[in-house]
SEPA-259839 format. One record per residue (C-alpha): residue number from 0; x, y, z. Coordinates in nm, 3 decimals, always signed. Layout:
BEGIN
NUM;X;Y;Z
...
***
This chain:
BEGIN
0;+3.060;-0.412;-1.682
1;+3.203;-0.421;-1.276
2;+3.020;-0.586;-1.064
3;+2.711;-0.420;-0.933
4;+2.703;-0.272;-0.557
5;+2.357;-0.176;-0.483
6;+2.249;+0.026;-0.211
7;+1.892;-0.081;-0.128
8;+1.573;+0.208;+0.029
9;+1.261;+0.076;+0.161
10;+1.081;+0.056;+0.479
11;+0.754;-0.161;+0.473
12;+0.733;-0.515;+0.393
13;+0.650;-0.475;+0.035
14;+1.006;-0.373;-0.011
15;+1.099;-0.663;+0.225
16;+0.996;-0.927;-0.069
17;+1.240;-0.739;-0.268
18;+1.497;-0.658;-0.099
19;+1.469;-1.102;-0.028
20;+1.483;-1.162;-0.423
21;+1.833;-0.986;-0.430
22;+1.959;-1.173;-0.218
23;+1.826;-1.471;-0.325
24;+1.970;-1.412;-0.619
25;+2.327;-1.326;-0.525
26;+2.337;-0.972;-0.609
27;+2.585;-0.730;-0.346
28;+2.358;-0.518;-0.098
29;+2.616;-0.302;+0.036
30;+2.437;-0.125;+0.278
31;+2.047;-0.082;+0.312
32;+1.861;+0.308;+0.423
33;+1.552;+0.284;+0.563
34;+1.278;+0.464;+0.818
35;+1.447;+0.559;+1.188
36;+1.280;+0.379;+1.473
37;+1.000;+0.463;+1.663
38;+0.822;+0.420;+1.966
39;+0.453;+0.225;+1.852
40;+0.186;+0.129;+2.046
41;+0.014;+0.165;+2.344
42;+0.318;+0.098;+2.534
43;+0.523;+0.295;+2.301
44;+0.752;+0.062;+2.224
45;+1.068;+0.119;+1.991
46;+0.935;-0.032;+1.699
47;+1.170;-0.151;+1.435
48;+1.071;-0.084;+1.004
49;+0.998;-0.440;+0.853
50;+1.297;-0.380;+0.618
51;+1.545;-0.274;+0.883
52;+1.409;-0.621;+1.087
53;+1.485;-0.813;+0.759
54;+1.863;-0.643;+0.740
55;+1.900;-0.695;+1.099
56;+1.828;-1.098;+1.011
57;+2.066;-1.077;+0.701
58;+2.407;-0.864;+0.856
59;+2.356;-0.632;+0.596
60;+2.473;-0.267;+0.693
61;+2.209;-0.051;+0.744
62;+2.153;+0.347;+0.803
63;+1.858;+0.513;+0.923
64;+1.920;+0.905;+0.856
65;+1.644;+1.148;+0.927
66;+1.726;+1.381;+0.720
67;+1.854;+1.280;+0.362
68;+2.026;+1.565;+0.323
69;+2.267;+1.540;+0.660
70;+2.631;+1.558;+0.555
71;+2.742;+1.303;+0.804
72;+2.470;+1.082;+0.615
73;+2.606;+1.192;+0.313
74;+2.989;+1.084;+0.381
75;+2.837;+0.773;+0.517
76;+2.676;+0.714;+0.198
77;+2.950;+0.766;-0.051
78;+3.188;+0.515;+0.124
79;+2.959;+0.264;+0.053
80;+3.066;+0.300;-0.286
81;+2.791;+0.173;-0.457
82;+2.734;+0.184;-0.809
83;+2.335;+0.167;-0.825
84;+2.024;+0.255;-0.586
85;+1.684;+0.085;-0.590
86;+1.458;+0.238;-0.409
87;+1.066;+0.082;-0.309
88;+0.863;+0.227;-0.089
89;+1.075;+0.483;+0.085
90;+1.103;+0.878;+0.062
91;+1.130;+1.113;-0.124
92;+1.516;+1.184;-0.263
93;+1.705;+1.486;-0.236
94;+1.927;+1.524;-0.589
95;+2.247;+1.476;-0.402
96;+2.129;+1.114;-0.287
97;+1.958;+0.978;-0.628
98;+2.231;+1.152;-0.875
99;+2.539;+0.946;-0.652
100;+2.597;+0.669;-0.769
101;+2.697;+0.604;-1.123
102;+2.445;+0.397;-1.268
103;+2.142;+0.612;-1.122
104;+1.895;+0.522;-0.867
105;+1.578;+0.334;-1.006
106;+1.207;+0.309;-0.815
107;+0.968;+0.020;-0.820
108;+0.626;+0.152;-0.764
109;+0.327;-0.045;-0.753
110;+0.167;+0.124;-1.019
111;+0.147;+0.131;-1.394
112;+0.246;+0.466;-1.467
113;+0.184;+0.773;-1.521
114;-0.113;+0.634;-1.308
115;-0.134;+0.636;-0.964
116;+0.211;+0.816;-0.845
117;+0.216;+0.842;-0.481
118;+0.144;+0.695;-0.136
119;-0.104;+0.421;-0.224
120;-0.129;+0.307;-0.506
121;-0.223;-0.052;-0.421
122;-0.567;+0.062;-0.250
123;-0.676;+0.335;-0.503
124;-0.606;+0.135;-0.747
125;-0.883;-0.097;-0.590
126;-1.093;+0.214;-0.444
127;-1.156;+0.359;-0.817
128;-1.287;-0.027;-0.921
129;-0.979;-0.080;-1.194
130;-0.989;-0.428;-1.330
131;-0.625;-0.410;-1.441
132;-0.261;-0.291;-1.238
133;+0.071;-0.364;-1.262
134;+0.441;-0.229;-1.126
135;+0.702;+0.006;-1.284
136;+1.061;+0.046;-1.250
137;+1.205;+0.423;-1.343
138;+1.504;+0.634;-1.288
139;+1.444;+0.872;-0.997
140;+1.426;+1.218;-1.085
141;+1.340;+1.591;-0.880
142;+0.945;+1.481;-0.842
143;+0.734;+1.226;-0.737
144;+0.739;+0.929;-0.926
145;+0.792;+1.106;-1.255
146;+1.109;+0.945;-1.397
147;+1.156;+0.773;-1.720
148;+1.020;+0.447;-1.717
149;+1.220;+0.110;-1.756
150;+1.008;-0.187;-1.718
151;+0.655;-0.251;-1.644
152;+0.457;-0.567;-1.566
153;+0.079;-0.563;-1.552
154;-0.199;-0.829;-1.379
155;-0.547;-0.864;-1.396
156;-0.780;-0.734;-1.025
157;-0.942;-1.012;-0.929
158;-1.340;-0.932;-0.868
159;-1.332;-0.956;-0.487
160;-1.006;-0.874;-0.411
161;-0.829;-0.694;-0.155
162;-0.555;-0.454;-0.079
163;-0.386;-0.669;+0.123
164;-0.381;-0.970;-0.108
165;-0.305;-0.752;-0.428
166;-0.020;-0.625;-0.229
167;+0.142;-0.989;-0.191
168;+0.069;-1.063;-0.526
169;+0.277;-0.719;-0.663
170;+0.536;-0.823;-0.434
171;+0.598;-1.123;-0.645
172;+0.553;-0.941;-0.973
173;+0.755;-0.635;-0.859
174;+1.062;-0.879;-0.768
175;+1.072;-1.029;-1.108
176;+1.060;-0.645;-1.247
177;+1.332;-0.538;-1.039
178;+1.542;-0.874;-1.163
179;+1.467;-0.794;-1.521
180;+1.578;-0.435;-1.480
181;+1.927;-0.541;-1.342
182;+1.957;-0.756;-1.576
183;+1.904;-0.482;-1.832
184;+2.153;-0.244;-1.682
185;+2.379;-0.517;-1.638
186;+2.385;-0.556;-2.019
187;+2.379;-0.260;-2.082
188;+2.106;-0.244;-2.268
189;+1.834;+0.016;-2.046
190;+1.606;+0.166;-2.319
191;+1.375;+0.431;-2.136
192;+1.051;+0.600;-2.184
193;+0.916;+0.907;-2.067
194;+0.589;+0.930;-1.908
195;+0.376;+1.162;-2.038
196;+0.024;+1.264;-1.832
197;-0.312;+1.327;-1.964
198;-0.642;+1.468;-1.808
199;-0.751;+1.120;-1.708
200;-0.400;+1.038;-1.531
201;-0.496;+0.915;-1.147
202;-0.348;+1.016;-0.848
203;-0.288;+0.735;-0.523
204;-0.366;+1.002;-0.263
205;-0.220;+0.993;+0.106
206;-0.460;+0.766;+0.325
207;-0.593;+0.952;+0.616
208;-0.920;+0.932;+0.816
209;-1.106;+1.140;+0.631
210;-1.090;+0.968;+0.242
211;-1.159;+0.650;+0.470
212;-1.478;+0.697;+0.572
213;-1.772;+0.487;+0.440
214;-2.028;+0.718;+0.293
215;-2.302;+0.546;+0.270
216;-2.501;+0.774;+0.037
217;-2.274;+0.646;-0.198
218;-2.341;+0.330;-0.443
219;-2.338;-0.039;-0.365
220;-2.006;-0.139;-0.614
221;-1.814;+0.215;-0.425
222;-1.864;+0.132;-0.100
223;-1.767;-0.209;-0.182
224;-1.486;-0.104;-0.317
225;-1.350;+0.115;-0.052
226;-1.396;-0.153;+0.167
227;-1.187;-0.386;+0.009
228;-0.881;-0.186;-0.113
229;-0.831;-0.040;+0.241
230;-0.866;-0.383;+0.409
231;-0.655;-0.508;+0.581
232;-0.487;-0.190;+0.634
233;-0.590;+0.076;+0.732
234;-0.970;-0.037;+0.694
235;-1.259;+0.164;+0.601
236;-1.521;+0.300;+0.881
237;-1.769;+0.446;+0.988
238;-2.006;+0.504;+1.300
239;-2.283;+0.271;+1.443
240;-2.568;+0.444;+1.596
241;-2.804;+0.249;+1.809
242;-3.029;+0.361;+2.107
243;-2.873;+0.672;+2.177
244;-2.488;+0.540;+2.126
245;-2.255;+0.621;+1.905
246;-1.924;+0.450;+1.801
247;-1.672;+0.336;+1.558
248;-1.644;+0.041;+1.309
249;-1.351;-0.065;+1.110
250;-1.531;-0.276;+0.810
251;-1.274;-0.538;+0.662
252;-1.532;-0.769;+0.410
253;-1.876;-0.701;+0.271
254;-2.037;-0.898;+0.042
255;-2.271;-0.671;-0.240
256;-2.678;-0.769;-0.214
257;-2.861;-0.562;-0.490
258;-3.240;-0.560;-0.429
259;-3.535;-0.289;-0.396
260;-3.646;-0.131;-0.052
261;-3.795;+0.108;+0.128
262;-3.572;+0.154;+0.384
263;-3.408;+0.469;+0.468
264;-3.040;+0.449;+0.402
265;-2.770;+0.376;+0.643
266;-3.063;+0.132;+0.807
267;-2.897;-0.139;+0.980
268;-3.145;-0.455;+0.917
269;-2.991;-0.795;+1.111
270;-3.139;-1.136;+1.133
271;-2.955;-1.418;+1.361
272;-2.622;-1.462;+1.194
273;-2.645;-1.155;+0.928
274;-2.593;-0.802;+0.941
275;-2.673;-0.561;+0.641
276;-2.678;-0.166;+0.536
277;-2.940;-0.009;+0.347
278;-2.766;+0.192;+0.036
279;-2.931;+0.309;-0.299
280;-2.922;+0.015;-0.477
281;-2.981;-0.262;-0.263
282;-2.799;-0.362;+0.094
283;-2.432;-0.383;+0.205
284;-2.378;-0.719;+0.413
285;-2.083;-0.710;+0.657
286;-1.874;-1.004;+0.646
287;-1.615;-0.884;+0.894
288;-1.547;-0.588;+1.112
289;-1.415;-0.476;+1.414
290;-1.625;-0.324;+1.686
291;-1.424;-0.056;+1.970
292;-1.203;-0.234;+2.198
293;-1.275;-0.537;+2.002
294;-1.060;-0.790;+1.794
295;-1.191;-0.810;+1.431
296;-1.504;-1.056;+1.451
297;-1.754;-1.222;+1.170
298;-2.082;-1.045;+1.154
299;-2.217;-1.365;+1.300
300;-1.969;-1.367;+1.616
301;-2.083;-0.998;+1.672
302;-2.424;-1.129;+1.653
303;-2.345;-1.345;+1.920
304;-2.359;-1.086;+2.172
305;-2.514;-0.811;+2.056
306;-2.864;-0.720;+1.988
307;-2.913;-0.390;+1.734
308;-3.267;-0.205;+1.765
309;-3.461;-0.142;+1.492
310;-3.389;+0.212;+1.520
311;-2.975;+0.133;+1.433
312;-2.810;+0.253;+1.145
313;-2.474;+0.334;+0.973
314;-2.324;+0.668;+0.957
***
């Protein structure tokens, strides 16, 4: 088989560690795609995507199209002449892109599939409680992450875990997948499978403010669980409420206290270095969190300088 020419799409730094094992390992990135710039911050900086940083670092060629489907694009595309596409954590591809190049354009998603197609998979996967998680390569096809599958590789949630060290630790895992997939179609020897769904199949919803929101009506082990598969990013939250103010918390660690009480839930109940949440089944204590205008603190730095009333509670 000729040598292969891969044309690498990603944006975020998950696809960073990836895009890193190629090279590492002496394949030919002929040209990287990834998110256009744009102005972040409070100063609105131009802000650079982690992957077009890395290509920036490495002199690899690199486009950043905003539409996929933009002829000049296009033409800039083909004369990159590559024979194969990966794709991780990028957009969604019009036909014309994916069906280019002649060994097809595979996806590693974080996921083990038919589970968990879409946005973010990482932190439902952690959201919904699963004890188990993996990554899947597949050939790219007219939907979202519905293509027939390659390879997968599966690893065991740790009990406290978070989303943000899950994600490093898929990283790793999804480089070694996207090494034994080459390998595969370098031999020739690509044996597929197609998924097929089920009324249990779980989705990885788009984050947004609204899905994270602590409720705290909810039960110890799922607020717990929200807390740590959006942390470190984006973070789950909620309001404070305390002597007639009213503001927002980002919650990055909590630490599950099951006991019986009479207080109402939501009750905020502190003692010197400790603060906790009445819920049903016992109380919430926040490790770490973030008050407004604030950098993240521990509960006992908060503590430090601010006194809650016995009136305060979580909302």
């Amino acid at each position: 088989m000729e040598k292969l020419r891969i044309v690498f799409m990603g944006t975020p730094e998950f696809a960073v560690g990836i895009l890193d094992t190629l090279l590492k390992n002496n394949y030919t990135i002929v040209g990287v795609i990834t998110a256009a710039d744009k102005p972040a911050g409070r100063g609105q900086k131009v802000k650079y995507s982690a992957v077009k940083e890395y290509a920036l670092k490495n002199n690899l060629k690199t486009l950043q199209p905003t539409n996929l489907k933009d002829e000049n694009f296009i033409e800039e595309l083909r004369k990159l002449n590559a024979n194969l596409q990966i794709v991780v954590a990028f957009r969604m591809l019009p036909k014309v892109v994916w069906e280019m190049p002649e060994l097809g354009t595979f996806n590693l998603h974080a996921s083990l599939l038919p589970n968990y197609r879409g946005a973010a998979p990482i932190n439902w996967a952690i959201i919904n409680g699963e004890t188990q998680t993996g990554v899947t390569t597949f050939f790219i096809d007219d939907k979202i992450d519905t293509g027939a599958m390659i390879l997968s590789n599966s690893t065991v949630i740790e009990k406290d875990e978070n989303a943000g060290e899950l994600h490093d630790r898929l990283m790793h895992l999804g480089s070694k997948t996207v090494l034994d997939t080459l390998q595969l179609i370098e031999a020739d020897n690509v044996k597929t499978t197609l998924q097929e769904d089920d009324n249990e199949t779980k989705t990885a919803f788009k984050l947004n403010k609204e899905n994270c929101k602590i409720d705290w009506n909810q039960p110890l082990e799922k607020i717990h669980n929200l807390i740590r598969g959006l942390s470190p990013y984006p973070a789950a939250w909620c309001y404070f409420q305390d002597l007639e103010k009213e503001y927002t918390v980002k919650i990055y660690e909590s630490k599950i206290e099951y006991a019986e009480h009479s207080n109402p839930i939501g009750s905020i109940v502190c003692s010197k270095k400790e603060i906790r949440v009445a819920a049903q089944n016992g109380y919430l204590l926040l490790l770490n969190l973030q008050l407004p205008g604030k950098k993240r603190m521990k509960a006992s730095e908060i503590l430090n300088g601010l006194i809650f009333s016995e009136n305060a509670k979580a909302l």
